[in-house]
KOLGU-326409 format. One record per residue (C-alpha): x, z, y. Coordinates in steps of 0.02 Angstrom, whole numbers, plus 32768, in hexadecimal, padded with zeros to 4 digits. Each point is the difference from the previous one (the first is absolute). Example, Ala and Ser with C-alpha at 12.3 -4.5 7.8 and 13.67 -1.06 7.14 Angstrom:
REM KOLGU-326409
826781867F1F 80457FDF80AC 
END
This chain:
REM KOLGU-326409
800080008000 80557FD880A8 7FF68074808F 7F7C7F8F8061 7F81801D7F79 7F6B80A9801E 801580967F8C 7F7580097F77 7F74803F805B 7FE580707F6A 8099805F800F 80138074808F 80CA800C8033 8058806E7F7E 802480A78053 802380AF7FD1 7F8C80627FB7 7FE780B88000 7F797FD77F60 801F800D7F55 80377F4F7F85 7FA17FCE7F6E 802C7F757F87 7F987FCB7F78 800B7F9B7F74 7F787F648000 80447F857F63 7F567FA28026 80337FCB80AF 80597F6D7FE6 7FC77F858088 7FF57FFF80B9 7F537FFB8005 7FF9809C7F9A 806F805C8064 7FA07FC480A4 7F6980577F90 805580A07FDE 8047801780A8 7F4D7FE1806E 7FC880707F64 806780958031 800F7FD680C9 7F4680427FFB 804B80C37FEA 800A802780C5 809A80787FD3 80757F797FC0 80827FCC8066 80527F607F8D 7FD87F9E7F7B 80927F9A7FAE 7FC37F9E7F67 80A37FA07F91 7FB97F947F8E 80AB7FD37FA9 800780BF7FD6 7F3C801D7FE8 801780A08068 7F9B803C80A9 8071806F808A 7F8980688060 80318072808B 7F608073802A 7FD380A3805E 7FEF80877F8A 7F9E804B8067 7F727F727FFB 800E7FD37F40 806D800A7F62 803C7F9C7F6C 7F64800A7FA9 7F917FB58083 80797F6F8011 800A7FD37F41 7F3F8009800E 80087F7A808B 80737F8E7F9E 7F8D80217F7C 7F6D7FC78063 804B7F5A8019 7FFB7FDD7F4F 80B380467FC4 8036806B7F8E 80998079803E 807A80037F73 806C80B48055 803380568086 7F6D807C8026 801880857F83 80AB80437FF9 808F7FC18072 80C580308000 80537FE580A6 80C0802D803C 801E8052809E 80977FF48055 805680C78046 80AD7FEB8029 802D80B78028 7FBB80257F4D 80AF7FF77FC5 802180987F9C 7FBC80637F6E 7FA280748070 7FA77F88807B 7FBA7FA87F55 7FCB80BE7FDB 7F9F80138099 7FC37F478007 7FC880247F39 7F9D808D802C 7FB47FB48095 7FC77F4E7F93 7FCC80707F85 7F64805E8068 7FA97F748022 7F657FE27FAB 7FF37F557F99 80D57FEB7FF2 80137FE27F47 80D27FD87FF0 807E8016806C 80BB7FF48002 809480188078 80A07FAD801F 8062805E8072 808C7F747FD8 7F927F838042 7F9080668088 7F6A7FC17FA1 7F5E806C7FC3 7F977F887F80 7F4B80587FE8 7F847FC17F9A 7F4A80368041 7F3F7FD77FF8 7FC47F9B8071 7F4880448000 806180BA800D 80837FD68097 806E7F83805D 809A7FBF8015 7FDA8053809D 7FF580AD7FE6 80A67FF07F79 80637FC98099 7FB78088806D 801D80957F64 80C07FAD8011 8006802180B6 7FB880B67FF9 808480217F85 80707FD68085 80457F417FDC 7FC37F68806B 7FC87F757F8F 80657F5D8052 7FB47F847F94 7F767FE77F71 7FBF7F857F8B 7F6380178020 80277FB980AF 80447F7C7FB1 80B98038801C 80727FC57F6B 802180BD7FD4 80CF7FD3800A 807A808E800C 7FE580718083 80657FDC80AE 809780838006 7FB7806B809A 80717FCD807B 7F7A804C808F 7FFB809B7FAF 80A7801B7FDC 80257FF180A6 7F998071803F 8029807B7F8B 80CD7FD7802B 7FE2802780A6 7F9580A67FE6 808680367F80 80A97FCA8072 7FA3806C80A2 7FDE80797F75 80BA7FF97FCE 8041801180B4 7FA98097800C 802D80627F64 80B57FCD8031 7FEE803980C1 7FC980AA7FA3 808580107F84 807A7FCD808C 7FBC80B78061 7FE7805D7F60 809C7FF97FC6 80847FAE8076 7FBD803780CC 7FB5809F7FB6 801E803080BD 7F847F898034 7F7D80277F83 7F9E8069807E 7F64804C7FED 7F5E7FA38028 7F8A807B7FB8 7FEF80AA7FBB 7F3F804C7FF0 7F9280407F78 809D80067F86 80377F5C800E 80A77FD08059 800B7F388039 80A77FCC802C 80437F3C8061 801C7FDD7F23 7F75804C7FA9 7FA17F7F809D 80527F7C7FD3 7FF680197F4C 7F398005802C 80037F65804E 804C7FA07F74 7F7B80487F73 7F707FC2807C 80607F63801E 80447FDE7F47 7F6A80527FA6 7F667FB38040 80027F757F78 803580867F7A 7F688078802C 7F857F608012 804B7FDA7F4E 7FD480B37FC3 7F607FF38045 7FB87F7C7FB6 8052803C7F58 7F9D80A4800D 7F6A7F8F802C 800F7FB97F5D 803D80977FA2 80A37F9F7FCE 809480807FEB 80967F8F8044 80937FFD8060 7F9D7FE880A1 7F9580947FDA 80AB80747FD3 806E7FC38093 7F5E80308083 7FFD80AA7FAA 80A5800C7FF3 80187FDF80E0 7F6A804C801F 804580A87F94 80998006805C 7FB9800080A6 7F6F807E7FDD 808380777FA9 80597FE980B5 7F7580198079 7F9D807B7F8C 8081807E7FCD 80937FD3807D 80817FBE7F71 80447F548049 7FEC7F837F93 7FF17F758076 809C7FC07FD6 7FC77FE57F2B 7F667F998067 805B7F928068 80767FF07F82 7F6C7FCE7F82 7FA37F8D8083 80987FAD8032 80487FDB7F47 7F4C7FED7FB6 7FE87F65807C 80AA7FBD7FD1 7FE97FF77F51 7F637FB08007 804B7F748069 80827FFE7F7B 7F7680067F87 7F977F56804F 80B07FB57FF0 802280187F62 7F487FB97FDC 80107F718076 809B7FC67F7E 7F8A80137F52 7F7C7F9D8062 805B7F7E804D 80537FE07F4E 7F437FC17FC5 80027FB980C4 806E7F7B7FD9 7FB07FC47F81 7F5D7FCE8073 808A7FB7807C 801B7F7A7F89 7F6C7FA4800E 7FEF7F9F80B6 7F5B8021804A 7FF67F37803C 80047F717FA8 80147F3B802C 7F687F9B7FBA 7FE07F487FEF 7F467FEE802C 7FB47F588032 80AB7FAB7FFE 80318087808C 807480997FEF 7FB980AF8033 805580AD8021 7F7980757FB2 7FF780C37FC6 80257FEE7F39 7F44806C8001 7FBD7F6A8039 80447F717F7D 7F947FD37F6A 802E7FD47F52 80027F4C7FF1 80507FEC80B3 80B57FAE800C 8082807B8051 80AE7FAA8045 80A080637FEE 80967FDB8053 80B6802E7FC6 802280B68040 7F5580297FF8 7F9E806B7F83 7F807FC47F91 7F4F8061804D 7FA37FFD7F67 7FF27FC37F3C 80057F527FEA 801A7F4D7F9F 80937FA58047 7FB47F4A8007 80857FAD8066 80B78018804B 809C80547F9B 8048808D8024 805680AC7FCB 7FAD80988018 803E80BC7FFB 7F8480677F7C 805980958010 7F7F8060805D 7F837FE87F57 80697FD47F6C 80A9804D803B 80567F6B7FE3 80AD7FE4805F 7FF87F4B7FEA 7F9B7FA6805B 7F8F7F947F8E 7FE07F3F801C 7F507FC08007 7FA67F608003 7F5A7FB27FFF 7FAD806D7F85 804C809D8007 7FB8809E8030 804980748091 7FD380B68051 7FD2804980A3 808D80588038 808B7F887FB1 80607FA28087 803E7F467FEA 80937FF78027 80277F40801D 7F8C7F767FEC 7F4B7FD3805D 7F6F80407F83 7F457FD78005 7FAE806B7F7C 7F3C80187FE3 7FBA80BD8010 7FC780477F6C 7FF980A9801E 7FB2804180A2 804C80918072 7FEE80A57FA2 7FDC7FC07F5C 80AF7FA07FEC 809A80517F9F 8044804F8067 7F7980678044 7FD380387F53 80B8802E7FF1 7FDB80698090 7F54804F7FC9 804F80237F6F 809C8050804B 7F82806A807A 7F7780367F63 809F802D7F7A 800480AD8065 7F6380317FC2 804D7FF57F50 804C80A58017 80B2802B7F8C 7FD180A17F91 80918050807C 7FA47FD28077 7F6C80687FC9 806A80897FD8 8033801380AF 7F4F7FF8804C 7FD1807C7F6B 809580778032 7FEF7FE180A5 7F3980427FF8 804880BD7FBD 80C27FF18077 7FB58011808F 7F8480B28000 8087803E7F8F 808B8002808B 7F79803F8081 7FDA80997F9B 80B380057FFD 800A7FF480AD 7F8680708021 8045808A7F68 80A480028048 7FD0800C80B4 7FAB80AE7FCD 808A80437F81 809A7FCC8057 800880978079 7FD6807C7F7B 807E7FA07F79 808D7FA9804A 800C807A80B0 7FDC7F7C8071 7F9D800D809C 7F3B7FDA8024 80467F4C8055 80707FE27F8C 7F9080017F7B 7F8B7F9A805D 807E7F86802E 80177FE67F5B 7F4A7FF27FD4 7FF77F808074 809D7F9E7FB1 7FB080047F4F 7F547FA9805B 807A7F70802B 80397FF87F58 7F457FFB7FB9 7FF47F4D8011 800F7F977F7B 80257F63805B 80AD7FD07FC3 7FE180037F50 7F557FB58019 80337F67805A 80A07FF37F8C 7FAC7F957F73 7F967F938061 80767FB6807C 80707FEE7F5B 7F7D7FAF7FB4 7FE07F8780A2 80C57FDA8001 7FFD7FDA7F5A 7F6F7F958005 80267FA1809B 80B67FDB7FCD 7FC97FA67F68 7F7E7FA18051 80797FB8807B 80727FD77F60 7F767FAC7FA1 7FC880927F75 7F3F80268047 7FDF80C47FB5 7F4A80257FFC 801780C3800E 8070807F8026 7FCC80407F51 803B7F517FAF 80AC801E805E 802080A67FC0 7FDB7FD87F53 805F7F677FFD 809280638019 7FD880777F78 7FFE7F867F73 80797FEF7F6B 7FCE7F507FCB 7FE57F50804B 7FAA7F807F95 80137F4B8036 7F927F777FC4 80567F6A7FE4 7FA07F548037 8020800480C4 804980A98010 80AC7FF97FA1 7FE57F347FF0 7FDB7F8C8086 7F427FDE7FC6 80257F4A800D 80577F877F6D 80837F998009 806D7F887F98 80A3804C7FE8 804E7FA17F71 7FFB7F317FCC 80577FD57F67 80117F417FDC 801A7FD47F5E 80247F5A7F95 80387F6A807D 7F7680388094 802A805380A1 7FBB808B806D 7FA37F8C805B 7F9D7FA37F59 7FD280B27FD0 7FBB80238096 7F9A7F5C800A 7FB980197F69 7FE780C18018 7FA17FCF80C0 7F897F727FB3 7FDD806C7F70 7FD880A3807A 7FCB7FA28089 7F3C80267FB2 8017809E7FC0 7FC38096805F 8074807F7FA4 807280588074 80A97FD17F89 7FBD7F548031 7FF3802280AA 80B680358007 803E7F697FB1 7FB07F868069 8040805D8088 80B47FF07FC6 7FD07F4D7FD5 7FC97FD680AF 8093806F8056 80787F7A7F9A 7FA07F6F802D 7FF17FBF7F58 7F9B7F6C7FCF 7F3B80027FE4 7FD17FAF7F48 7F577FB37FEA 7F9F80A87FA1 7F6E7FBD7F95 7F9B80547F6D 802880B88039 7FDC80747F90 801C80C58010 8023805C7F51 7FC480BF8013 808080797FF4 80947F7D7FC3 80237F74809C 7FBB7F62802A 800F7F3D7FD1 7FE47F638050 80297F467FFB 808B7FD68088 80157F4E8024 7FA77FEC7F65 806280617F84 7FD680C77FBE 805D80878047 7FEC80CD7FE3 803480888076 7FDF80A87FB7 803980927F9D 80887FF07F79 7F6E801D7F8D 7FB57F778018 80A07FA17FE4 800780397F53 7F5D7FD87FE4 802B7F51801E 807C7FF47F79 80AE80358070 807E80547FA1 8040806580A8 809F80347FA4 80527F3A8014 7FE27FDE80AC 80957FCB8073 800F800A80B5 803E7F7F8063 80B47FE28021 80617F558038 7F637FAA8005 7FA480648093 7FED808E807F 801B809D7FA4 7FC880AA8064 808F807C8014 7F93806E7F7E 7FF67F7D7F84 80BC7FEC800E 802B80A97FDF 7FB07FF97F6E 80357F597FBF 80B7803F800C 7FDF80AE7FA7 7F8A7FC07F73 80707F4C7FEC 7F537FB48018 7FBE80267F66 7F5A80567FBD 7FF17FF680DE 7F4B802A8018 7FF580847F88 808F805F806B 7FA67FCD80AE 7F51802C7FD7 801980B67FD0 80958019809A 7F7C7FCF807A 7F7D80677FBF 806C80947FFF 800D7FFE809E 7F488009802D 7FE87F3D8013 7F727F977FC4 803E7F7A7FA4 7FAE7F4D8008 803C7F667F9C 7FDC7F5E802B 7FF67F547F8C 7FA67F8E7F99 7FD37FEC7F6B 80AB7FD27FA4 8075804C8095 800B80AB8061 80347FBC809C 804280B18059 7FE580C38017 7FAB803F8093 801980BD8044 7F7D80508058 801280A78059 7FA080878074 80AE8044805A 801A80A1801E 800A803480B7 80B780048031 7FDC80A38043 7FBE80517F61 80A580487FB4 802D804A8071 7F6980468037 7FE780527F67 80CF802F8007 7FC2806380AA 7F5C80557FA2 808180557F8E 80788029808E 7F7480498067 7FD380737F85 7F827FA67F8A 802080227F36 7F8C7F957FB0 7FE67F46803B 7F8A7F9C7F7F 7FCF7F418003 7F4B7FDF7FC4 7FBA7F617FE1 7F7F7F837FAC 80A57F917FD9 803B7FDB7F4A 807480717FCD 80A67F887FF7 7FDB7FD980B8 7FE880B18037 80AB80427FA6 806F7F788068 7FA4801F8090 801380C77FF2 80C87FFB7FAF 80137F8C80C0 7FB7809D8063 802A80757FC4 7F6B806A7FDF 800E80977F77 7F6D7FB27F91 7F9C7F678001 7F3280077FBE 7FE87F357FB5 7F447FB47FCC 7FAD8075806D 7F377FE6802D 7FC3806A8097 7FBF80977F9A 809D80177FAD 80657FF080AC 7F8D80988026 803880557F56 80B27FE78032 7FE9805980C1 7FA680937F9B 808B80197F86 80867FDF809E 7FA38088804D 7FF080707F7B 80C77FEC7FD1 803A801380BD 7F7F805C8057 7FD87F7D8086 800C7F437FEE 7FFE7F7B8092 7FBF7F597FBF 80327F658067 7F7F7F567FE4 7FBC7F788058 7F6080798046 7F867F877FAA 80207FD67F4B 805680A47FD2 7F71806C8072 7FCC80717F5B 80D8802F7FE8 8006801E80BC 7F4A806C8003 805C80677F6D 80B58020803D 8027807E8078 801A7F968079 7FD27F407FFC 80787F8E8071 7FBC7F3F800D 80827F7D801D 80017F7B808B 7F55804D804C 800A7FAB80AF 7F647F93800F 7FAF80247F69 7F73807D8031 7FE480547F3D 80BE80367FF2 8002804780AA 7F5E80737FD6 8010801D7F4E 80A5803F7FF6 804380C48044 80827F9F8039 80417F388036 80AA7F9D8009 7FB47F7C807A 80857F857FCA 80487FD37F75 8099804C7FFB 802280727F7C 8087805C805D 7F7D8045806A 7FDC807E7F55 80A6806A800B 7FF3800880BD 7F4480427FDD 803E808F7F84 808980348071 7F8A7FF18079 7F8380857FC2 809280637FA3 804180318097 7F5E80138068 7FC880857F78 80C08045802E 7FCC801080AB 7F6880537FF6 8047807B7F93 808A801A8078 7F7F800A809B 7F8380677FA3 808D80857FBB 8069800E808B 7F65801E8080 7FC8808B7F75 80A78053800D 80267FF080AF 7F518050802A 800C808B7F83 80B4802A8027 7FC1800180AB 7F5C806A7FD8 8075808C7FA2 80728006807C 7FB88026809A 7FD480B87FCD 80C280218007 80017FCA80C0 80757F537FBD 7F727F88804B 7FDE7FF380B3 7F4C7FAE801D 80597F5B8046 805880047F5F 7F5B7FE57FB5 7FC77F748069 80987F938012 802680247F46 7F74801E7F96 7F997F828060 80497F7C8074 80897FFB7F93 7FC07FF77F5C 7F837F758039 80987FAD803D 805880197F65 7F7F7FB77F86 7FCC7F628071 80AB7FD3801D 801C80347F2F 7F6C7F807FE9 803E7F698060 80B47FFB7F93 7F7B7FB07F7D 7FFA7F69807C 80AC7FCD7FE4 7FF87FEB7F5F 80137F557FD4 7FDB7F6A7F6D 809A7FD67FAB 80167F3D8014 80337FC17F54 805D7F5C7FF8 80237FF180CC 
END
């Protein structure tokens, strides 16, 4: 539409809305003139604002007052016009966007808050992520009223779905963290200024103050001013977790400042040093705290970044800058060189190389033509493209990738629950700690009244559980992230941790170990005829059949640009070969069976020698068998080594041996070398292949035993007895035909997953490419994650409890407690957690 044509005068001007979104489902709606229906249908409710029928999707966007009507009177409209609405009135699930939830405690509070209102059926929190999904009745509540229970807990909501907002990682604060940095720096000045007179120009630390018991000096001032300063967002933080009755580090720190200074005004102890101190150090580590966040977020950040949010399109022979929201499947998308590729697509013309290392993990950029397929995300790297959309924005791979990425922390690791479990009982145990040893430590230990509260006051720091909460997660988000970025897609933080926990790795063979594709390997000429006759003969004998071994020799014939022979009277013989009449006379390509059938005697058949082309295989052989008793040597050398063999003749002459193979990835040895090195014991190969074939192809690998003649239910026998033997198995398959090995195992890894929608949502977890050496990088991968979040959950445990049992003894002052047993340890396991990102694949054969 140009820009001299009227709006729709249908559609008032899109503007913001303070109403609440509906969308329903309409499958029936699949014309304009039905939508036109449906839309004058529900336009008759005086309280809706929009009406946005998509007939390509069969869904209706309404924007309404909630106030004037609800879901059920729109469905009832659409209803009225003669449609049925498929869903979207009943139950709803929506994700709202809170950036300062960004530790264990603000989910706490935001948890109890979602959890009050009438109607909310599911909910979950990812303080990683600053995202709340809830799950609610429509007929009970609104999206509405879930963002306003967020707010009252204390957390702005920046962004929702159900405003149509994509729901992406939360923004990293950068208002709010500077307005808290410049509350906490004043509040810093201050507590210095006061030190400064309370300890170094005690001379000018004159009295302000004295009346009613209390004594204010120029310090105990300032020290005022920076807990009023520093502390506003800590008591605002302690009020709304009292609102919600959520016992958290908020809640602790406000009674921990506001103890202090009540102790000091109340019964004329000065404490207002402990709550400046506490304000001051408090404010810092949360700063430190968003950091620390920011990083874990902005590791699942980069991953949106790779898609471009324009693309170039070709529409009525004219090129168009558009948002990628706005191009259809169907629609023709041109990519320059330098530029990345904005959505899933069909190459159908230019050449070019294009870097897939953002979804397969490839380091090689991968060549594609006319044809081929290619990602949103991936970036060509030299050559013009044109490619046809297949996917559209949000549905492509890549944004499952990162769906998938975002939804595998709901899969929580059984540490992980652990912690929260633990963390439920940690924290009223240390606060009747706190308060037992405020009350016995003058009677058992000698100390003074303020002592004792002092160090009541230092346990309430340590009450919080927020190091060793947040410890696992933003392991499991490190973990996660890193391997998406390198290729290996994990589908839970559960899948990563038991990944690392196994003992065995079972490998199907067919496109896992092998290629998936067959090839010739070997020709053998024999008699007087040449590499080139056997391959004429072999090509107008294939050239009909629609066998794969066929395929591959007609493929070799072609790539040698052999001769065509006129193929008449072709006739396929089930299970043996085939025949036909070339240039009138019979010829037979098949096993050496069939052959002997014929009336060969296989043990007096020569190969060729002055008299043609002879392969460098053939040669070998001639000179270590003297040419005698030839094809009874060749025959069972090729098949040893996993080769199909096919012969090739007529009736009176075998013409030549053909070799056909499925190779085994060049990275496969080695990969299963670094299994063992990494730590695996047991790596098996199991496979539908015969068993000669599987032996050569499992002596190659290396693999510690090899399964032969296996049909699907026994592949699942074999997992069960891998898992009985080794308490855990991983089972690596193609995600489709080996789905009932990979629903057994442990864990089920699918191979080369990019693009094919099954693998990616079948399997716990996916190599997107096919590059086996992505398998030892995975192990390592969720080895050493589980290694950090042992470390990070551990090391919090002890830090806090050597903490806790100290400060009876005097040993802990209270900024001890912050900068330590908070800031620190927060520090500590976030910057523990993002080691896992340098891990990287090793790259076999560069």
């Amino acid at each position: 539409m140009s820009g001299d044509e009227p709006d729709d005068p249908r559609e008032p001007p899109d503007e913001p809305s303070d109403g609440e979104s509906l969308q329903l489902t309409v499958t029936e709606m699949d014309c304009p003139s039905c939508a036109g229906k449906v839309e004058s249908s529900v336009r008759e409710l005086d309280a809706v604002e929009r009406v946005d029928p998509q007939v390509t999707t069969g869904t209706v966007t309404v924007n309404y007052d909630p106030e004037g009507t609800n879901p059920a009177d729109v469905a009832e409209r659409i209803e009225q016009a003669g449609y049925t609405v498929d869903s979207g009135v009943g139950e709803a699930t929506e994700t709202f966007t809170a950036p300062e939830m960004d530790c264990a405690s603000c989910a706490g509070k935001v948890e109890n808050a979602v959890d009050a209102v009438d109607g909310v059926t599911a909910y979950q929190t990812q303080p990683t992520t600053g995202k709340v999904t809830v799950t609610f009745d429509r007929e009970q509540t609104s999206a509405g009223a879930v963002t306003r229970a967020v707010e009252n807990a204390g957390y702005e909501v920046t962004e929702s779905t159900a405003d149509g907002d994509d729901g992406g990682v939360a923004e990293t604060g950068t208002v709010w963290r500077s307005r808290r940095a410049i509350k906490t720096w004043i509040s810093g000045v201050f507590t210095a200024l006061g030190l400064l007179l309370e300890f170094v120009l005690t001379g000018a630390n004159a009295e302000l103050l004295a009346a009613g018991g209390v004594t204010l000096a120029i310090a105990d001032v300032l020290f005022l001013a920076a807990v009023v300063v520093g502390g506003q967002e800590i008591v605002r933080g302690g009020y709304y977790s009292l609102r919600n009755r959520n016992l958290d580090i908020d809640l602790l720190m406000s009674l921990a400042i506001g103890g202090a200074v009540a102790v000091s005004l109340g019964f004329g102890e000065a404490l207002y040093m402990e709550a400046a101190t506490l304000a001051f150090l408090f404010s810092v580590a949360e700063l430190l705290e968003r950091y620390s966040m920011d990083k874990a977020r902005n590791s699942l950040q980069e991953l949106m970044d790779l898609s471009p949010d324009e693309a170039t399109v070709r529409r009525d022979g004219e090129e168009t800058t558009v948002p990628v929201d706005e191009v259809a499947v169907g629609d023709v998308v041109v990519v320059k060189p330098g530029e990345k590729i904005p959505l899933d697509g069909e190459v159908i013309d230019g050449e070019s190389a294009v870097n897939q290392a953002p979804i397969t993990g490839e380091s090689v950029p991968v060549d594609k033509t006319p044809g081929d397929e290619v990602y949103a995300g991936t970036v060509n790297e030299q050559g013009y493209l044109e490619l046809q959309v297949t996917s559209a924005a949000g549905e492509n791979t890549l944004s499952r990738i990162i769906e998938m990425v975002e939804d595998a922390q709901s899969n929580k690791t059984e540490r992980e629950q652990f912690v929260e479990r633990f963390a439920g009982y940690y924290t009223p145990v240390v606060v009747a700690f706190a308060v037992l040893v405020t009350l016995a430590s003058p009677s058992l230990l000698g100390v003074s009244t303020t002592q004792a509260i002092v160090y009541g006051l230092t346990l309430l720091v340590l009450a919080c559980p927020c190091a060793f909460v947040i410890s696992t997660p933003v392991s499991v988000v490190s973990g996660i992230t890193s391997g998406a970025k390198n290729g290996v897609l994990i589908k839970g933080g559960n899948h990563l941790e038991a990944m690392g926990e196994v003992d065995a790795v079972a490998l199907d063979k067919t496109g896992t170990l092998t290629v998936g594709e067959l090839r010739v390997t070997d020709v053998v000429p024999l008699g007087d005829h040449t590499e080139a006759d056997v391959l004429r003969c072999a090509k107008g004998l294939e050239s009909r059949s629609e066998h794969p071994i066929g395929e591959a020799i007609v493929e070799r014939a072609e790539a040698r640009d052999v001769d065509d022979r006129r193929v008449d009277e072709f006739e396929s013989i089930t299970g043996k070969g085939v025949r036909a009449e070339l240039d009138g006379r019979t010829h037979y390509a098949g096993k050496p069976g069939l052959f002997e059938e014929l009336g060969f005697d296989l043990n007096h058949v020569h190969a060729a020698t002055d008299g043609g082309a002879v392969t460098q295989k053939s040669q070998q052989l001639c000179e270590r068998n003297d040419c005698v008793d030839l094809l009874e040597t060749i025959v069972p050398d090729l098949q040893s080594e996993g080769k199909t063999v096919v012969l090739v003749g007529t009736d009176d002459e075998i013409e030549g041996v053909i070799a056909v193979a499925d190779d085994v990835r060049p990275e496969a040895e080695q990969a299963v070398a670094a299994l063992h090195d990494h730590g695996v014991e047991h790596v098996a190969m199991l496979t539908g292949d015969n068993e000669r074939t599987a032996r050569a192809i499992a002596e190659k690998v290396g693999v510690d035993e090899y399964r032969a003649e296996l049909l699907p239910e026994d592949k699942v026998d074999a997992v069960q007895e891998l898992d009985e033997a080794y308490g855990g198995v991983a089972m690596v398959g193609d995600g489709i035909n080996d789905a009932p090995a990979l629903a057994t195992a442990t864990v089920g890894v699918a191979m080369g997953a990019a693009g094919t929608d099954t693998a990616i949502e079948t399997a716990d977890i996916a190599l997107m490419g096919d590059d086996l050496s992505r398998l030892p990088y995975l192990y390592e991968l969720s080895h050493d994650a589980n290694g950090v979040i042992r470390q990070n959950i551990w090391t919090s445990l002890a830090v806090k409890a050597a903490l806790a049992l100290a400060v009876p003894f005097g040993v802990v002052p209270i900024w001890a407690a912050v900068l330590v047993g908070d800031a620190g340890m927060t520090l500590g396991v976030t910057g523990n957690a993002m080691r896992l990102s340098r891990i990287q694949p090793e790259n076999f054969g560069e």
